[in-house]
PLY file of the C-alpha trace (Angstrom):
ply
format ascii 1.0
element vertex 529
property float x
property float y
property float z
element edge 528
property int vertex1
property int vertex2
end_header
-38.26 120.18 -53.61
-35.82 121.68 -55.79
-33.84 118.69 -57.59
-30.89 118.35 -59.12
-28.22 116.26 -61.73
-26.29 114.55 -60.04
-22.86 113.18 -61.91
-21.18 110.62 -60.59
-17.24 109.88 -60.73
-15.29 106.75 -60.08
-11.96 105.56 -60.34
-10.55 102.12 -58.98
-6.48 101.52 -58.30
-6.64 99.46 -61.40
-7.94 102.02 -63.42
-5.11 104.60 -61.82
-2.81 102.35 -64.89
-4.77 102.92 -67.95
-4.25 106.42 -67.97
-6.22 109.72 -67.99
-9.05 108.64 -69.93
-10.61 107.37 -67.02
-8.83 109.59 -64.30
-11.60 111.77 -62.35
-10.74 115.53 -63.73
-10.87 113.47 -67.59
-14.75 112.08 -66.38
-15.62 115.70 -64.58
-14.34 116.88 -68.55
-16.47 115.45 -70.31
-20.31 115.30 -68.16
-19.35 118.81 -67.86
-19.00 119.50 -71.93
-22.47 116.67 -72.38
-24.11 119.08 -69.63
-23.42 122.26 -71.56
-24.31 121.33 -74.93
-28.07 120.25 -73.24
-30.44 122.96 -73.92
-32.96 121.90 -71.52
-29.75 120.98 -68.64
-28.36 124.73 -68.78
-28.76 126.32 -65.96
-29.86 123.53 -63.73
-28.44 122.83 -60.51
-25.56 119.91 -60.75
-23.73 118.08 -57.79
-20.89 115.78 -58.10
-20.55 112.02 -56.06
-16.83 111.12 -56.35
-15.69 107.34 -55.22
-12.04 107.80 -55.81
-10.29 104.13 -55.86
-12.72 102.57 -55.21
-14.05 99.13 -57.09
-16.85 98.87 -59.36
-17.25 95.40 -58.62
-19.74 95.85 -55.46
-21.82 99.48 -54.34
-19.92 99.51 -51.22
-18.08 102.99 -52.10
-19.16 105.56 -49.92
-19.87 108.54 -52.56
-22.43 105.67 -54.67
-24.20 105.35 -51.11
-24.52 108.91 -51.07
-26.12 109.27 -54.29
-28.30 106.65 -53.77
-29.10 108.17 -50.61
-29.85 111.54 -52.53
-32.26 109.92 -55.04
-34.28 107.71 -52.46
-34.75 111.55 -50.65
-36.04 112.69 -54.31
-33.37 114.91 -54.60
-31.90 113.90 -57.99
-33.70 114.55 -61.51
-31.04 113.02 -63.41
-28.06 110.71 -63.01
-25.08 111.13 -65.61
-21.80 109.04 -65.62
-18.73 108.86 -68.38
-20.19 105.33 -68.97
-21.60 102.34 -67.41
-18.57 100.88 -66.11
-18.00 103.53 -63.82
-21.05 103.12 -62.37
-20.65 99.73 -61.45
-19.26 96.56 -63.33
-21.65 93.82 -61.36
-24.38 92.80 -64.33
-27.03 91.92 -61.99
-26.56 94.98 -59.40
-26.03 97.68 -62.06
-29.21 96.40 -63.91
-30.93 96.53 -61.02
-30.69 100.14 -60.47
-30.68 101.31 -64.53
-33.74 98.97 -65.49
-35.95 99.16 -62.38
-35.39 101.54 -59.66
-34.37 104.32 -61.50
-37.23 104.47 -64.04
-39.83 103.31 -60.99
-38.62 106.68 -59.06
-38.47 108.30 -62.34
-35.26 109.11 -62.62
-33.51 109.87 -65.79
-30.19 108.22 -66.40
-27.30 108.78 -69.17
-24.40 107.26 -69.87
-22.18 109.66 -71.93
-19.53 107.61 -74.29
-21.84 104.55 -74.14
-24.82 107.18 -76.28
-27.49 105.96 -73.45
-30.42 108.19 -72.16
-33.23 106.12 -70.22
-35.79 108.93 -71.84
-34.69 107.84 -75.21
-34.97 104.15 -74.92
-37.64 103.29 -72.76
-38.99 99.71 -73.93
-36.53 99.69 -76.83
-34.13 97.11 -77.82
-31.17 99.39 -76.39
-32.33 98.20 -73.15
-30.39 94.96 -74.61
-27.51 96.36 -75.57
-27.49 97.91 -71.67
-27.69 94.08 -70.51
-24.65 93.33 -73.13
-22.40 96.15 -72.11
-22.89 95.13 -68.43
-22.49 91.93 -69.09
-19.13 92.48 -70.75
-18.25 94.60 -67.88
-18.74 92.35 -65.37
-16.31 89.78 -67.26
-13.85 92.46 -67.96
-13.37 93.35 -64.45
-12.86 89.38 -63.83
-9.89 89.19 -66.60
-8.80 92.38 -65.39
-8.39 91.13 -61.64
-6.88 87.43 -62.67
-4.19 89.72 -64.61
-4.31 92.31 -62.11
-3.29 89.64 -59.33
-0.88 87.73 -61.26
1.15 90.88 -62.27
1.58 92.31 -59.01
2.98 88.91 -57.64
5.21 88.95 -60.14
6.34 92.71 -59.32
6.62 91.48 -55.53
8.73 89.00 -56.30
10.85 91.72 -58.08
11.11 93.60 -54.68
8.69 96.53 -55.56
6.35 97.96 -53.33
2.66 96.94 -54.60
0.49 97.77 -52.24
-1.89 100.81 -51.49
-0.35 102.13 -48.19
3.05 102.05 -46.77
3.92 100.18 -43.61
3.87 103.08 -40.99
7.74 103.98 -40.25
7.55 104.06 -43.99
6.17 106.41 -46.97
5.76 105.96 -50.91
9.26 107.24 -52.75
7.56 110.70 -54.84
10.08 109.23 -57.52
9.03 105.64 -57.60
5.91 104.29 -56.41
6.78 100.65 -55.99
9.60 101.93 -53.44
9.38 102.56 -50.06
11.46 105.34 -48.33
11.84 105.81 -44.40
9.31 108.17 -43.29
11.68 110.07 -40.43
8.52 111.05 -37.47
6.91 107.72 -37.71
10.51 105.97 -37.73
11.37 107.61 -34.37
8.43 106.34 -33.21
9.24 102.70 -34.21
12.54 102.83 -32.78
11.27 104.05 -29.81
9.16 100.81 -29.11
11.14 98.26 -29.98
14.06 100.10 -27.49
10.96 100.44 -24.68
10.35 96.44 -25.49
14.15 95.63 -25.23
14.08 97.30 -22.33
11.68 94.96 -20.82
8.73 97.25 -20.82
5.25 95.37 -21.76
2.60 96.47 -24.67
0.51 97.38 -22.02
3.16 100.02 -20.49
4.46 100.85 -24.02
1.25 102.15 -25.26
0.82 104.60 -21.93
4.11 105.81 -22.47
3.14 106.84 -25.96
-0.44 107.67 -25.24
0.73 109.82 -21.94
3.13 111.33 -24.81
0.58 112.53 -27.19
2.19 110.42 -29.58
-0.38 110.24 -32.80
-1.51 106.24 -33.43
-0.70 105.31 -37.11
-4.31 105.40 -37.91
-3.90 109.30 -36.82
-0.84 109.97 -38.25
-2.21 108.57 -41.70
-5.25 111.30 -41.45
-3.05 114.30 -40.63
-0.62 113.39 -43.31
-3.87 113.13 -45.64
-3.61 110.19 -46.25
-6.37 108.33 -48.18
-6.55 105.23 -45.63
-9.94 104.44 -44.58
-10.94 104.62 -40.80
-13.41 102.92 -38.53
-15.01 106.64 -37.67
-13.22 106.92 -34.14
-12.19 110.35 -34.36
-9.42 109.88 -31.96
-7.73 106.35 -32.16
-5.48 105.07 -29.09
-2.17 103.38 -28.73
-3.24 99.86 -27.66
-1.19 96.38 -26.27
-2.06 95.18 -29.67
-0.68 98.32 -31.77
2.23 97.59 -30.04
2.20 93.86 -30.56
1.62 94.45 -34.39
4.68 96.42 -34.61
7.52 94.44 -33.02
5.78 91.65 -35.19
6.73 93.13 -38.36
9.81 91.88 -39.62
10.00 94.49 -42.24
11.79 96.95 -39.74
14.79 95.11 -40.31
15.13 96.27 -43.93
13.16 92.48 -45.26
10.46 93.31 -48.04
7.75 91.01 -47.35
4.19 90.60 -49.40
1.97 88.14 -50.40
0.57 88.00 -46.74
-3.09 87.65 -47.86
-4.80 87.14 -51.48
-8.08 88.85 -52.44
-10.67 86.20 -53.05
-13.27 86.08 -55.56
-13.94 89.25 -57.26
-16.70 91.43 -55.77
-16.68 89.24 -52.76
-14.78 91.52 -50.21
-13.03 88.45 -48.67
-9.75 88.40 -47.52
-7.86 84.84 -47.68
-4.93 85.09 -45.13
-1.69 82.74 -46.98
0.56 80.27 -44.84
4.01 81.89 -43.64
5.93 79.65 -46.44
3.97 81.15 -49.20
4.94 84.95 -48.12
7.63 86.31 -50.65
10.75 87.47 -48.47
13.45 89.29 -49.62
16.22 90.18 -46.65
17.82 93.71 -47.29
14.96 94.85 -50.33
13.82 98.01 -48.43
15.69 100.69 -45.83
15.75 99.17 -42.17
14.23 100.88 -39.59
15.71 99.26 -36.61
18.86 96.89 -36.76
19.06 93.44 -36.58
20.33 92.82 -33.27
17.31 94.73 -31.83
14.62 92.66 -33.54
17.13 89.23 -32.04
16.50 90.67 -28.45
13.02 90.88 -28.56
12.23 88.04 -29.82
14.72 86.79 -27.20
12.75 88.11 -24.44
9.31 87.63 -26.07
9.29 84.20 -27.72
8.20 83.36 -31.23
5.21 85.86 -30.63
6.77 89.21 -30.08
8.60 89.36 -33.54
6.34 86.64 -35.74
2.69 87.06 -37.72
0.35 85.20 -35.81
-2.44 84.04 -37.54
-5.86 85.45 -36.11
-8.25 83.50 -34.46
-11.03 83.93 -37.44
-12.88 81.26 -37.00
-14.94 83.38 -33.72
-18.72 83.85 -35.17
-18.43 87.39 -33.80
-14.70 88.45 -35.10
-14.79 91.79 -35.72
-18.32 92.39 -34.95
-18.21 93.44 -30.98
-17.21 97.04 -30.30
-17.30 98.92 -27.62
-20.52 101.35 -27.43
-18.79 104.31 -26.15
-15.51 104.93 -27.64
-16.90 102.58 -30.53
-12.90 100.34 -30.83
-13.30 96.49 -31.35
-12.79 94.80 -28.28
-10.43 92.56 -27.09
-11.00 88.79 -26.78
-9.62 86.32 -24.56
-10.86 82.86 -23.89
-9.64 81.44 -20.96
-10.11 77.64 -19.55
-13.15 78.35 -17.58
-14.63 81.09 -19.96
-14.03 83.43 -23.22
-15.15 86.90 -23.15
-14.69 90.00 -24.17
-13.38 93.72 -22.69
-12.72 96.62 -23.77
-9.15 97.95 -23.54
-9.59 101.74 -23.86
-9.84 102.04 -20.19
-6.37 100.63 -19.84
-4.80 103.61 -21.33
-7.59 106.67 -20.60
-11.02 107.43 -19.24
-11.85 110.31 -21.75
-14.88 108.17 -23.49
-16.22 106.75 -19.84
-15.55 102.99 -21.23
-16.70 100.16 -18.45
-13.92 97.79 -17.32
-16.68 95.07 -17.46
-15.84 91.43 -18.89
-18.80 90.16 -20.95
-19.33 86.85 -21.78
-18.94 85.64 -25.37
-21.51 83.19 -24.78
-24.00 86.13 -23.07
-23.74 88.38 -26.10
-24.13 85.24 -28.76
-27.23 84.55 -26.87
-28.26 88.16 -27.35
-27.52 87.84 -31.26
-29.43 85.04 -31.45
-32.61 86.18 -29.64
-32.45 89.23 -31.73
-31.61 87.71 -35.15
-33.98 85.34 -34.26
-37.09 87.88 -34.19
-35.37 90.02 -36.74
-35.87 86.35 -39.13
-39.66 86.30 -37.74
-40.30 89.99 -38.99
-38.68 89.44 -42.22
-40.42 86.36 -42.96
-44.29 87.59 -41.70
-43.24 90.75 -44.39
-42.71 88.40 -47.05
-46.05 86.71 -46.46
-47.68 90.28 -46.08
-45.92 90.71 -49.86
-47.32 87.57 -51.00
-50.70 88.26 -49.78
-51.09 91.37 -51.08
-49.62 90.43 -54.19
-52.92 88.47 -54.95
-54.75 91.59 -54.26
-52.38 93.43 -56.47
-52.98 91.28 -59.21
-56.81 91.94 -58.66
-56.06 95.41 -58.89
-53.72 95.31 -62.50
-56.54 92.79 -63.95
-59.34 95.60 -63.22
-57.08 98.18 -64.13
-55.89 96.36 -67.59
-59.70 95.99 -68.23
-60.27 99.49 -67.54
-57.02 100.49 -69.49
-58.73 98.47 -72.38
-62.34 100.16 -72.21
-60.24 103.76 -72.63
-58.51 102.11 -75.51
-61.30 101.36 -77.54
-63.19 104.82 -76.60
-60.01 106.55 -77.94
-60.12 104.73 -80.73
-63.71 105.31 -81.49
-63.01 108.81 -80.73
-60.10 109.12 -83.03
-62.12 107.55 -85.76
-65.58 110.49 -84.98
-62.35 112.54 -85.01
-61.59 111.74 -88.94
-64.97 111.72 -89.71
-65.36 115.16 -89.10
-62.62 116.08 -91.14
-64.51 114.31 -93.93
-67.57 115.68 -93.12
-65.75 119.66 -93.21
-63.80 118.98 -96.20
-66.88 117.75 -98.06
-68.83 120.61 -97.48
-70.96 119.28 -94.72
-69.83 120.87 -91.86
-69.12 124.73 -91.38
-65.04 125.41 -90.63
-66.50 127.04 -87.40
-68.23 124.12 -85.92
-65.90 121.19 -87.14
-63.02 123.25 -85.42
-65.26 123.26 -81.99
-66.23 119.83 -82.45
-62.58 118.55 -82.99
-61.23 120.69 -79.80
-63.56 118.93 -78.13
-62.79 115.25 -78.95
-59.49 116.19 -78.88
-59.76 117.17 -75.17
-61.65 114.16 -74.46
-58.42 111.83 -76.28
-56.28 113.70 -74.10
-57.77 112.96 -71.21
-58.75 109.15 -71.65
-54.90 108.39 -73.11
-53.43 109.99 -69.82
-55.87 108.16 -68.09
-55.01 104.74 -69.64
-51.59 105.83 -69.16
-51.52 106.10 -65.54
-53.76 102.41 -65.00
-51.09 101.05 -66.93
-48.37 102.39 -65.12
-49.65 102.38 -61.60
-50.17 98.55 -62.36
-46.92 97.77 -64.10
-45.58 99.94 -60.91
-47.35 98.08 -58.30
-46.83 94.50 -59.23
-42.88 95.58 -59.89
-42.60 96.89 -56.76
-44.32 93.61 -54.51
-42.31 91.24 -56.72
-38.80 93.33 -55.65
-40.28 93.80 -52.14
-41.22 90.25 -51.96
-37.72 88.82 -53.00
-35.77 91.00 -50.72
-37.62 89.25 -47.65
-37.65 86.21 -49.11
-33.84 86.08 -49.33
-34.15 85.80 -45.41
-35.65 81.78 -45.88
-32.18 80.36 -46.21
-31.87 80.96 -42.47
-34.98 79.92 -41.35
-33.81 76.76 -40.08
-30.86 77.34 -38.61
-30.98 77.07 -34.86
-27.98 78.71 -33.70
-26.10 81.34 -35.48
-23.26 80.77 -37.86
-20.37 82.48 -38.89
-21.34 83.12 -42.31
-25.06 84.29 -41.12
-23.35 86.84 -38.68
-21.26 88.10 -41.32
-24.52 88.42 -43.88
-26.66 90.06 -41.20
-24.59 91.85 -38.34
-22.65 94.75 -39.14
-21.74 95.56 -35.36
-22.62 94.50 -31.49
-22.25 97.90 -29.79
-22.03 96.84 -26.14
-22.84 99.71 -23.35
-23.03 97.53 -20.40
-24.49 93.77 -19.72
-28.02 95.38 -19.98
-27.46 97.62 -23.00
-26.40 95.86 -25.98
-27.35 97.37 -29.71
-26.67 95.63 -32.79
-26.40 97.01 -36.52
-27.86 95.36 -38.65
-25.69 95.14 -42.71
-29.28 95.78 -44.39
-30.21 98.30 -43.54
-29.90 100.47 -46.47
-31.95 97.23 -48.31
-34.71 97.01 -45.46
-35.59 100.96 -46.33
-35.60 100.30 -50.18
-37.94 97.35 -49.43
-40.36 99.10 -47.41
-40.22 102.12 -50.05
-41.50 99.60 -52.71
-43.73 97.63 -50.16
-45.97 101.39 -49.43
-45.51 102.32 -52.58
-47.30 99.26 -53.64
-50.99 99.74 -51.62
0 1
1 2
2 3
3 4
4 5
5 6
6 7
7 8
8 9
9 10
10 11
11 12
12 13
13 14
14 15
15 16
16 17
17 18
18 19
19 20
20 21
21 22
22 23
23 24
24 25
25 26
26 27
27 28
28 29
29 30
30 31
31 32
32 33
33 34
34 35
35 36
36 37
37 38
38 39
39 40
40 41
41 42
42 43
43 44
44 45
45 46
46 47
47 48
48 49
49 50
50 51
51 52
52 53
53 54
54 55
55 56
56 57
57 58
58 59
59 60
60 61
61 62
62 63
63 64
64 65
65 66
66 67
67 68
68 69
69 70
70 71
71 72
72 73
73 74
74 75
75 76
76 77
77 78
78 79
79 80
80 81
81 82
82 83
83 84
84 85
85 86
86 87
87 88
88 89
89 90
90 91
91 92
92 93
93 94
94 95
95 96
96 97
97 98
98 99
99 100
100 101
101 102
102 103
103 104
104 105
105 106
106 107
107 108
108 109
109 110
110 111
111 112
112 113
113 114
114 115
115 116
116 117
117 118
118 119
119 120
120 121
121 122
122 123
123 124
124 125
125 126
126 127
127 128
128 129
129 130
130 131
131 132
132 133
133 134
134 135
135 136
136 137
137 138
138 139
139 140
140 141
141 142
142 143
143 144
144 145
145 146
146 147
147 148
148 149
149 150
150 151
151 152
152 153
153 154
154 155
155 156
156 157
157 158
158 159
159 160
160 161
161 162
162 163
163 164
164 165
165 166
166 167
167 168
168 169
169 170
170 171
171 172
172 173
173 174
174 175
175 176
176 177
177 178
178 179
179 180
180 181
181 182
182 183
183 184
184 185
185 186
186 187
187 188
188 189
189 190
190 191
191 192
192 193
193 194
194 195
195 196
196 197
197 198
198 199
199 200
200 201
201 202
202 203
203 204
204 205
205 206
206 207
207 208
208 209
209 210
210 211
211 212
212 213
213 214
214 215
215 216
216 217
217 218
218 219
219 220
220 221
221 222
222 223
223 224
224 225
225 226
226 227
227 228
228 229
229 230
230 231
231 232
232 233
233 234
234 235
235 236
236 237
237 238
238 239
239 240
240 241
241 242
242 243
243 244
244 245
245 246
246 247
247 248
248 249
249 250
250 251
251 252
252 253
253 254
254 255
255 256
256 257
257 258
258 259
259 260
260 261
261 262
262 263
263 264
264 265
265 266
266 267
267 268
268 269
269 270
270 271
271 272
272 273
273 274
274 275
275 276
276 277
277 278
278 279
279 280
280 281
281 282
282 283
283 284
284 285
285 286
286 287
287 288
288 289
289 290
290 291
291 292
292 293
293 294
294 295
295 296
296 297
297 298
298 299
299 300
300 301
301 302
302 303
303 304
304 305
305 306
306 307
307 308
308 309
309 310
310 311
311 312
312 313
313 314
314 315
315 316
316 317
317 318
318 319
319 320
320 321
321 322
322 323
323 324
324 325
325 326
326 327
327 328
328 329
329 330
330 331
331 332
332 333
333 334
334 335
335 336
336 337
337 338
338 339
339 340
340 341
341 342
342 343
343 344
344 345
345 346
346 347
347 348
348 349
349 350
350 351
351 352
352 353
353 354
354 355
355 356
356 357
357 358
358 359
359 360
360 361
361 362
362 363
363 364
364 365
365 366
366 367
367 368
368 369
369 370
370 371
371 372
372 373
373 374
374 375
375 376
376 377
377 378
378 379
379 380
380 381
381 382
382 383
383 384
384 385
385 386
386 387
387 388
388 389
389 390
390 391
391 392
392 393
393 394
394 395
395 396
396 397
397 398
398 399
399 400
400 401
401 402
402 403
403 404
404 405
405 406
406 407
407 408
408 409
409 410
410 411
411 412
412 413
413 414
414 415
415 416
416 417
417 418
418 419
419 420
420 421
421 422
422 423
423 424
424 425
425 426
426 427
427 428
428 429
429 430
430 431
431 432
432 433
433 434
434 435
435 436
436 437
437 438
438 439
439 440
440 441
441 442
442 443
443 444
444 445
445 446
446 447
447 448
448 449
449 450
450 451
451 452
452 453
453 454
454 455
455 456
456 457
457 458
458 459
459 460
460 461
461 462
462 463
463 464
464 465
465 466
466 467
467 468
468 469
469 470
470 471
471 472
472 473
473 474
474 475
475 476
476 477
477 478
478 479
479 480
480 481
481 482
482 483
483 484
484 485
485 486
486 487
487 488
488 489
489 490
490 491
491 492
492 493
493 494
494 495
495 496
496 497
497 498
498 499
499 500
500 501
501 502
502 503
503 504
504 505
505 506
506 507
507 508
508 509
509 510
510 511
511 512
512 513
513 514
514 515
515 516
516 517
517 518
518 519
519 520
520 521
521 522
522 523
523 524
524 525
525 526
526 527
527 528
């Protein structure tokens, strides 16, 4: 297999304020210039992994799962970024990949403006200073996001625009990007609804009327105004009751500027923490209205509190999020009811183009099937961790016959080294002929050679094996906390499910989130007989 370098580029929203040294064409700059003045990298194939704002706090960037993806394959020789930080700024993730998987594939890794090469420091004491600059990373990203978070309250409170994305009806002003202007196609659209709604049309008839209109969702509008806004996968999204809902909640139509609706939690963590309505900062008039006042007063008129207010989501559901549809692949819809809760799938309200079943399925059915199947998945994971234990005694077996063997060849080199010098005594004393000391020293030389690559490969195989069961080992081992829990939890779903893809009552698939980890694992686990 023909491999490659592969350099990898990364820039967060944060970093989008520092200025070009860290922008992506500044990083593509200089691997480009590092790659060129490397005799022995000219002319080698290179391909670039881009994660443009993205965090560095967690690998969850889609261009970093790529590349990882690239060197599991054996694809990539060599691995060059600006510096470490744009790797990754986690300490115990980033070290995980620079100080053991990377040199246990055997691939090379170089960090330009930090001076690091992995082929120039192997077992050196800059394998410290790689600890320290992580380290510092990982608490540089934390001061950056406490300042980060603080400062764009404070601009919010100010009236300017802070987020990543406009509300749709609205786009980014090209002059100023902490104003919002009115975005004319998607406003029409906007007005439209809330004039169906006043009207006294329901979501459900609202969203055929748009749908039947070829109207593009906001999710598709976003994508074919290239728009950066990330996407479930559904090619082709649908106007839904809830689409429509979400819209004639949004009080921002009538010209109020409203943030501070959720808080990130603790860096790296991914969480979302949603804040209480009194906490939001409101500020009546800030931005352009979309619709007028009196409109917004008659729907929530004829809708209640509901048709024009946030309402907070029910989060507390163990499978929020989680159940989708297994043929058009949208979440579906939840209701609970007095007798039962369940859930549906609303696609086939508004078109039968995926062949989505009308079926109701039982919360309580599909928990059971979660737990059945989390349940075994716990058994597996657990019997592999006792298969890593047990053969880490053989391993260990293995490395002490291997270190004794490694230590034979180290005293036979060194008894050959030292036959080695006493021929040179022996020819420069007269007592051997040039002709036959220069046979007799290609000949121990050949023998060194061979015994040192020997000892060299027991040494490594063993250092390789017993590194490879011990990262094996505590992968599967992680899976103990939930050994005694008896019914799943909210926080175990969210560790272990990624999503229920239901088909029908007798087809249900789940995804599990580890699965990228469970491959690694079992790479290391074979790799270790």
């Amino acid at each position: 297999m023909n491999q490659y370098i592969a350099d990898y580029l990364r820039l967060s929203l944060d970093d989008e304020g520092i200025g070009e040294s860290n922008s992506i064409s500044s990083q593509r700059q200089i691997i480009q210039d590092y790659i060129s003045s490397v005799p022995e990298f000219v002319g080698m194939p290179v391909k670039e992994f881009v994660d443009d704002g993205y965090s560095g706090t967690n690998f969850n960037r889609p261009g970093i799962k790529r590349l990882l993806d690239a060197v599991r394959r054996g694809e990539v020789s060599c691995i060059i970024v600006k510096d470490l930080s744009r790797f990754g700024r986690k300490y115990l993730e980033v070290s995980k990949y620079i100080e053991q998987l990377f040199p246990y594939i055997g691939v090379r890794f170089i960090a330009v403006n930090d001076h690091y090469d992995s082929n120039n420091h192997k077992g050196t004491t800059a394998e410290m200073d790689v600890a320290v600059r992580n380290m510092i990373n990982a608490m540089y990203s934390k001061d950056v996001s406490k300042k980060a978070k603080s400062a764009k309250r404070t601009q919010a409170g100010q009236g300017k625009f802070i987020h990543a994305f406009a509300p749709y009806g609205y786009m980014k002003d090209k002059a100023d990007i902490h104003h919002i202007v009115i975005d004319e196609p998607a406003a029409v659209v906007v007005k439209r609804i809330f004039e169906l709604a006043c009207q006294g049309q329901g979501n459900t008839a609202i969203a055929n009327i748009l749908n039947a209109d070829g109207v593009p969702t906001p999710a598709d509008y976003k994508k074919q105004n290239g728009s950066k806004h990330k996407s479930n996968g559904i090619t082709k999204s649908l106007w839904s009751a809830g689409s429509i809902i979400r819209i004639l909640r949004d009080e921002q139509y009538t010209g109020t500027f409203i943030a501070g609706k959720v808080e990130t939690g603790e860096l790296g963590s991914g969480k979302v923490i949603r804040k209480s309505k009194d906490e939001w900062i409101k500020i009546p008039g800030a931005i352009p209205a979309i619709i007028t006042q009196e409109a917004w007063d008659t729907v929530l008129a004829k809708r209640g509190k509901q048709g024009g207010i946030y309402k907070k989501p029910n989060t507390g559901r163990i499978l929020y999020k989680k159940v989708r549809c297994g043929y058009c692949g949208h979440v579906m819809r939840y209701r609970n009811e007095a007798k039962a809760s369940y859930y549906f799938c609303e696609t086939p309200r508004h078109t039968d183009e995926y062949g989505c079943l009308c079926d109701r399925y039982s919360e309580q059915m599909i928990v059971d099937v979660v737990k059945v199947t989390v349940k075994t998945q716990l058994a597996v994971m657990l019997n592999m961790e006792k298969l890593c234990r047990d053969n880490k005694k053989d391993i260990r077996q293995h490395t002490e016959s291997a270190q004794s063997a490694a230590a034979r060849l180290e005293t036979e080199i060194g008894h050959l080294q030292a036959f080695k010098r006493q021929l040179y005594e022996r020819f420069k004393s007269g007592s051997l002929e040039k002709t036959e000391y220069l046979n007799e020293r290609e000949t121990v030389e050949s023998k060194i050679i061979a015994k040192t690559v020997e000892r060299d490969r027991l040494i490594t195989q063993s250092d390789n094996q017993g590194e490879a069961i011990s990262t094996a080992e505590q992968f599967f081992g992680s899976f103990k906390q939930y050994e005694t829990i008896t019914e799943p939890t909210t926080e175990m779903v969210t560790a272990l499910v990624e999503t229920i893809n239901v088909f029908g009552k007798d087809r249900i698939e789940i995804q599990f989130a580890y699965r990228d980890e469970l491959k690694q694992a079992i790479l290391f686990l074979e790799q270790s007989q």
